[in-house]
C-alpha positions in Angstrom: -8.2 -35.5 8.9 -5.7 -32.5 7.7 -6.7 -30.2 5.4 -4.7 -30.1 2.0 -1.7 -28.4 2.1 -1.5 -25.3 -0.8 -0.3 -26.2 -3.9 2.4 -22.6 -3.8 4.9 -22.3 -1.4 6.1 -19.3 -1.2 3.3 -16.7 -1.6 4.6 -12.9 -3.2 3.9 -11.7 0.3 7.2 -13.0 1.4 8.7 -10.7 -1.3 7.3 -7.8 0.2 3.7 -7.5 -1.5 1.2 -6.7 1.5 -1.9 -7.5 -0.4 -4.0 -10.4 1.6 -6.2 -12.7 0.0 -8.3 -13.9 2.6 -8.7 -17.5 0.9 -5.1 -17.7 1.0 -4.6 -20.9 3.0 -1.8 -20.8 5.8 0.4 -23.2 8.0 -2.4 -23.0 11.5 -0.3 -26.1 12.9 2.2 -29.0 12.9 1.5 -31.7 15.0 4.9 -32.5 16.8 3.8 -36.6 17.1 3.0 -37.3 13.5 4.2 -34.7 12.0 0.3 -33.6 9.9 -0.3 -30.2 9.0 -3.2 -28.2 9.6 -4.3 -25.4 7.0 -6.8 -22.6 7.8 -8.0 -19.6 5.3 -6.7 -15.8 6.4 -10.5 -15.3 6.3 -10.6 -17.3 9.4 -7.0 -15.8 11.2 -9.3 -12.1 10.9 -12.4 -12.8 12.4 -10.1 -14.6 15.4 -10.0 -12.5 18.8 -6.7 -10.1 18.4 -5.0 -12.3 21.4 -5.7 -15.5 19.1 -4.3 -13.6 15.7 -1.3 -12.7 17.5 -0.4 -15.9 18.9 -1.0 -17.6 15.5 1.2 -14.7 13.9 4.3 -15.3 16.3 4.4 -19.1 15.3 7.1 -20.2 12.6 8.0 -23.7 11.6 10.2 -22.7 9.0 7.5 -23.1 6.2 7.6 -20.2 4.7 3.8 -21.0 4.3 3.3 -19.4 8.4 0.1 -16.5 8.8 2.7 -14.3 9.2 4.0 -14.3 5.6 0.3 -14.8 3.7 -1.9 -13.0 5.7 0.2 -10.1 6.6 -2.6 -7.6 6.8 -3.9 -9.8 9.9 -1.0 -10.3 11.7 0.3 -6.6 11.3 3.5 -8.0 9.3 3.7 -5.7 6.2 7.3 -4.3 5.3 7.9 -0.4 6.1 9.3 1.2 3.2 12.8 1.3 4.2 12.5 -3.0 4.5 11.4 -3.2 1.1 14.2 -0.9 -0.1 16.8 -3.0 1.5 14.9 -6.0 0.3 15.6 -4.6 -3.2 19.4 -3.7 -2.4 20.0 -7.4 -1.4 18.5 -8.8 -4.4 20.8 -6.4 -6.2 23.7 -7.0 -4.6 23.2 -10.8 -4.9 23.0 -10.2 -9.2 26.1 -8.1 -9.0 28.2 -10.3 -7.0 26.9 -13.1 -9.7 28.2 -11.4 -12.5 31.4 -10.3 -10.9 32.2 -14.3 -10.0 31.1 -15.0 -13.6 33.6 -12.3 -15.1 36.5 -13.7 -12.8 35.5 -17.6 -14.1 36.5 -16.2 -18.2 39.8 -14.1 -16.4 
């Protein structure tokens, strides 16, 4: 029987925070005939062999709830400096060009 799935989506870590809470629960696997998801704690991605972490770490099923994203620290995944920054230009950006369509909209 699968293991509940987390009641968050998106963890902070996908913002850029590289903290890892090792009872964080992640996507381990989808099974492609019924479609049921299997969780697993980071607790038990770290004490995997490195050859095991990194597979796990590679897989993405467009989830946003993947080891790569909550349990960063294991899979080597953090953001450098100069990612974060351009995570934080984006996000910028993004308000900017908000308020410049909302100014045109009263024009």
């Amino acid at each position: 029987q699968p293991s509940p799935s987390p009641t968050n989506s998106f963890a902070p870590s996908v913002l850029g925070d590289c903290s890892q809470n090792g009872s964080s629960r992640y996507l381990h696997f989808v099974n492609s005939n019924n479609g049921n998801k299997s969780w697993k704690a980071c607790n038990d991605l770290s004490a995997m062999k490195q050859r095991k972490i990194k597979s796990i770490c590679a897989r993405d099923y467009n989830d946003g709830n993947e080891a790569k994203y909550l349990c960063r620290v294991a899979c080597g995944t953090c953001p450098s400096e100069c990612e974060l920054r351009v995570m934080e230009l984006e996000e910028l950006n993004a308000d900017l060009q908000e308020r410049i369509d909302d100014l045109e909209k009263e024009m």
